[in-house]
C-alpha positions in Angstrom: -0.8 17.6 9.8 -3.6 19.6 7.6 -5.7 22.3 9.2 -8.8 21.6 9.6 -10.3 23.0 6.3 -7.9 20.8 4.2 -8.7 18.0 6.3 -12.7 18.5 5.5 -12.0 18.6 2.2 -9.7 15.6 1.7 -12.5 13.4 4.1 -15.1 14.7 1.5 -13.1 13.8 -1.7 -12.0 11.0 -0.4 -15.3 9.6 0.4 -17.1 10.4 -2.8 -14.4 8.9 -4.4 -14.8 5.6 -2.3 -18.6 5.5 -3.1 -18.0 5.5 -6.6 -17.3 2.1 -8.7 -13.9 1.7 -10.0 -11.7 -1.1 -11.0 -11.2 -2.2 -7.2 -14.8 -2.5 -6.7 -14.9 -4.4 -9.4 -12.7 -6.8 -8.6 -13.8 -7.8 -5.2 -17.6 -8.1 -6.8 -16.4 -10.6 -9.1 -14.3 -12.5 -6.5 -17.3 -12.2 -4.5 -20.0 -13.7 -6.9 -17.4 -16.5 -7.9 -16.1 -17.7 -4.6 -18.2 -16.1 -1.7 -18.0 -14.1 1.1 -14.7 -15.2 2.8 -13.4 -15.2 -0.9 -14.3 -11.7 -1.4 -13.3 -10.4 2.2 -9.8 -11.5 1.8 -9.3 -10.1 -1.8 -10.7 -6.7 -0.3 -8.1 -7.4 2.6 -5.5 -8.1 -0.2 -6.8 -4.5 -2.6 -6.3 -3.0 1.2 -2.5 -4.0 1.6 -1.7 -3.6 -2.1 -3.1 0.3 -1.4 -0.7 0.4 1.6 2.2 -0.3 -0.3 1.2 2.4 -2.8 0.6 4.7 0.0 3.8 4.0 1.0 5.4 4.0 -2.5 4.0 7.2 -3.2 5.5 8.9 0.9 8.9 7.7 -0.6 8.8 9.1 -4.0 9.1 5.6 -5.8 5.5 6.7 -7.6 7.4 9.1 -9.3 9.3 6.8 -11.1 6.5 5.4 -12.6 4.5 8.3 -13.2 7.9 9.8 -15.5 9.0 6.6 -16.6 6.6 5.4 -19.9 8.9 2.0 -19.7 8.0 1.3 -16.1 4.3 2.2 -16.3 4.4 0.2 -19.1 5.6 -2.9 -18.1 3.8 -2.9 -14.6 0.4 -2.0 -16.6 0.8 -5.2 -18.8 2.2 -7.6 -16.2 -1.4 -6.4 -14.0 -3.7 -6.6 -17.0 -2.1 -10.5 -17.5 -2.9 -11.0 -14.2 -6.4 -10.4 -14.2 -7.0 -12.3 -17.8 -5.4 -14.9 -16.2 -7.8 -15.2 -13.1 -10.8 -14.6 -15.1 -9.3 -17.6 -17.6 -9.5 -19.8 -14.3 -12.9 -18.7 -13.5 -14.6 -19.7 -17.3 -12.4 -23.2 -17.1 -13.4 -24.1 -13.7 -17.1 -23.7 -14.8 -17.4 -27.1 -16.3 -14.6 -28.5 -14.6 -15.9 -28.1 -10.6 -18.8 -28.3 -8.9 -20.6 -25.7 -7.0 -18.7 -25.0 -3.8 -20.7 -26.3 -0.9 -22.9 -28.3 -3.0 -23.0 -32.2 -2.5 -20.5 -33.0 -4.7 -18.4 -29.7 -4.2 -15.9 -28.0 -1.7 -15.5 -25.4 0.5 -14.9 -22.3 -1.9 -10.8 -21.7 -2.6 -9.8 -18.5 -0.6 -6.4 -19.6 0.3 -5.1 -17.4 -2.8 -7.5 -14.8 -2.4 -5.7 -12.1 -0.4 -2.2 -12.9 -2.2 -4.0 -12.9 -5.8 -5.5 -9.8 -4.4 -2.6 -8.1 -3.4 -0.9 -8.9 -6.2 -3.8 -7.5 -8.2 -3.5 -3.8 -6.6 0.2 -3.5 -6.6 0.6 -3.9 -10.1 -1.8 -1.4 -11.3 0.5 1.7 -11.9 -3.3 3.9 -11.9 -3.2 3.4 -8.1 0.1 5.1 -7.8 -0.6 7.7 -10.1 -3.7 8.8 -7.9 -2.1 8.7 -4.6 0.5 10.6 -6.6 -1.9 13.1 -7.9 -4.3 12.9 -5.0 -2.9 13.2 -2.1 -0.2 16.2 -2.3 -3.3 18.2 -3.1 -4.5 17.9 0.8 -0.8 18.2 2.3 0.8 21.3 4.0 4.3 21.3 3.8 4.0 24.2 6.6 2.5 21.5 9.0 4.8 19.2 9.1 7.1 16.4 7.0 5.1 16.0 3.5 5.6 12.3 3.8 3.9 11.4 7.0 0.7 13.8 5.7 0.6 11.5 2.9 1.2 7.9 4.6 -1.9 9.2 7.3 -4.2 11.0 4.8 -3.2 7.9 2.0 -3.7 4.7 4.8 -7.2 6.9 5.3 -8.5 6.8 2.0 -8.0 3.3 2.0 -9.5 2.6 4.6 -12.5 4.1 3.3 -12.2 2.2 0.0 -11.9 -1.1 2.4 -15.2 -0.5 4.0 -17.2 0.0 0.8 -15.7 -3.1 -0.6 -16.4 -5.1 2.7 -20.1 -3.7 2.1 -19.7 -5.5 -1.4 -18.7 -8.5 0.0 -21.4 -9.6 2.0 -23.3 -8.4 -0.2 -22.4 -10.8 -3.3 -21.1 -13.0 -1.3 -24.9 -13.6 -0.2 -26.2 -13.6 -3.4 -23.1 -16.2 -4.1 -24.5 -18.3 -1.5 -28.1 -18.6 -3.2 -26.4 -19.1 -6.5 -24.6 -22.2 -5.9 -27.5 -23.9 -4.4 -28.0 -23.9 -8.1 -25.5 -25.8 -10.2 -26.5 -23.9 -13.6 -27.1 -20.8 -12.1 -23.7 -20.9 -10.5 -21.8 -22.1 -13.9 -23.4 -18.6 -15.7 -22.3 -16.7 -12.8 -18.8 -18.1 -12.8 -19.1 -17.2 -16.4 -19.7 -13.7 -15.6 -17.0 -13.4 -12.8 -14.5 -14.5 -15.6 -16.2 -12.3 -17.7 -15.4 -9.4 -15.7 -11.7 -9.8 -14.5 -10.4 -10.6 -18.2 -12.4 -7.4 -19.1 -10.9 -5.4 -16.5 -7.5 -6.5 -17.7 -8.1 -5.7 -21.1 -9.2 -2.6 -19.5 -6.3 -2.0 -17.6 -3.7 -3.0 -21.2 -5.8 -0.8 -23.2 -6.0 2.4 -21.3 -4.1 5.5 -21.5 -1.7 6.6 -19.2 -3.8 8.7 -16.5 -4.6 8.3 -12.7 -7.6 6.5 -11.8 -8.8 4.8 -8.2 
């Protein structure tokens, strides 16, 4: 493992970096505000597996691939952007189509897709690879021990940390949720917004350069 300096400075880095918005964070806001709590704790649950398998991607060298191949980052970057258009698509029809979850006329929110959609979601943003790529060789000591368990430990660590703050986001939105669909119009402007912000994030995602990114 890291000695104890490295390990300081990858718990700093990887903090700050955890604290600041990103696409991720994001994502589980707008799942948040447009199905609720639960709905927004399992897409952070399914952001949290989709990290693990870049963690692991990235211990066997599969990142790589990516990282060198313009095809391959290509073709992951578009089929993720789609993704995301398409969910926020589903969010602006449902608006007039559904009624408030947990309203008289409404349902318990939908979170039966919410950890698959979210790790779906994670997986196929090729950014995440290329900053576990990037990231985490910085923090590893090849002198301490097999490269690829430094970067499955200090890797499953930093998402961790990403994990919690999107929890925090959960519950938070997911309260303000709540309150909104105790009001039929309020909740059919926030849906609105949620869709709003998951087909911008994909056009985000297909318009982008090629760089690393949380």
């Amino acid at each position: 493992m890291p000695d104890a300096a490295h390990l300081i400075a990858f718990a700093v880095a990887a903090t700050t970096i955890a604290l600041i918005p990103g696409p991720g964070m994001l994502y589980v806001l707008a799942r948040s505000l447009g199905g609720g709590r639960d709905e927004g704790l399992r897409s952070t649950a399914g952001t949290g597996i989709g990290g693990l398998v870049h963690v692991a991607a990235a211990a066997a060298g599969l990142s790589a691939i990516i990282a060198t191949s313009a095809t391959a980052f290509t073709v992951v970057k578009y089929l993720g952007a789609a993704y995301l258009i398409w969910l926020g698509s589903k969010a602006l029809f449902s608006r007039n189509h559904e009624a408030p979850p947990g309203s008289a006329r409404g349902t318990a929110p939908a979170t039966s897709n919410a950890l698959r959609q979210g790790v779906l979601t994670e997986v196929l943003n090729p950014k995440t690879a290329l900053f576990f790529l990037t990231f985490l060789p910085q923090f590893c000591q090849p002198e301490n021990g097999l490269v690829a368990v430094q970067v499955l430990v200090l890797g499953a660590v930093s998402v961790g940390l990403n994990t919690l703050v999107d929890v925090a986001v959960a519950f938070a939105a997911g309260g303000i949720s709540r309150r909104l669909r105790e009001r039929p119009t309020m909740w059919r402007r926030q849906q609105v917004a949620t869709g709003s912000i998951l087909i911008g994030l994909g056009a985000y995602a297909a318009l982008a350069g090629h760089r690393a990114s949380k």
